[in-house]
N, C-alpha and C positions, 0 to 999 in steps of 0.2 A: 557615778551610777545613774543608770536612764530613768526615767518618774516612771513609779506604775499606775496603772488605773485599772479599776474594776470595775465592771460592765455584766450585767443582771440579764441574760436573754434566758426566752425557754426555749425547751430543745430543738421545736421545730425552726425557730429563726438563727440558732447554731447550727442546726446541719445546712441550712440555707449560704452562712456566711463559709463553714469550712469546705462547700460545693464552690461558695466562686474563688475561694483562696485555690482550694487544689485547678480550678480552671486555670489561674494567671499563671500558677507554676509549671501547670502543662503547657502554655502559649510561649514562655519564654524557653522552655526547654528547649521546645519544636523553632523557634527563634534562633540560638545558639545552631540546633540541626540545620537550619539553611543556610546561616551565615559560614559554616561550616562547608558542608556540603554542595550545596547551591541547587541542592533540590527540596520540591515542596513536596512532604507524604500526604496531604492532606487537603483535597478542595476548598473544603471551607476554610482553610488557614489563614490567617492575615499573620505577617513578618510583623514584629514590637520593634519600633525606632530606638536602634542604640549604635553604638560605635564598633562592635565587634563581638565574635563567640561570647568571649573572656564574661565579658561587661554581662550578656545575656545568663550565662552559665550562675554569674555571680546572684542576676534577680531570680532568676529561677532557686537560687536555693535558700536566698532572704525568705521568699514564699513559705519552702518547704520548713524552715525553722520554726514560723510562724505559726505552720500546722501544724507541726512535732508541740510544741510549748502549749499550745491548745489543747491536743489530743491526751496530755500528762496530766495538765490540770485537773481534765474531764475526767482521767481515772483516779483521781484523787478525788475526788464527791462522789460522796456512795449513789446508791439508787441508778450510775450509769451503765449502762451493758457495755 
């Protein structure tokens, strides 16, 4: 079993951190989309260094876990909308 830790922010520094998580999962999604593809949809894009779609697909969705397991916690403490 992996160690847990808890970590005490307030809300303004969680929507902050779950803004740049959902960024990273967007970056590698769009990542996986060019290695894929080999077109960029998006000017400001920068390609994340990795070996292949798969590998991308794969960090893209560690992210989204990340925000999913946040997002549960948060509706588990009362007082959050």
């Amino acid at each position: 079993m992996k160690d847990r830790i808890q970590i005490v922010l307030n809300r303004h520094d969680l929507g902050q951190l779950l803004d740049g998580l959902r960024n990273r999962a967007e970056v590698w999604g769009k990542t996986a989309n060019y290695l894929e593809t080999g077109i960029n949809p998006d000017d400001f894009f920068i390609c994340e260094e990795c070996n292949d779609p798969h590998e991308a697909r794969c960090i893209a969705q560690h992210y989204e876990n990340i925000i999913t397991e946040i997002e549960n916690q948060i509706k588990k403490q009362r007082g959050w909308p």
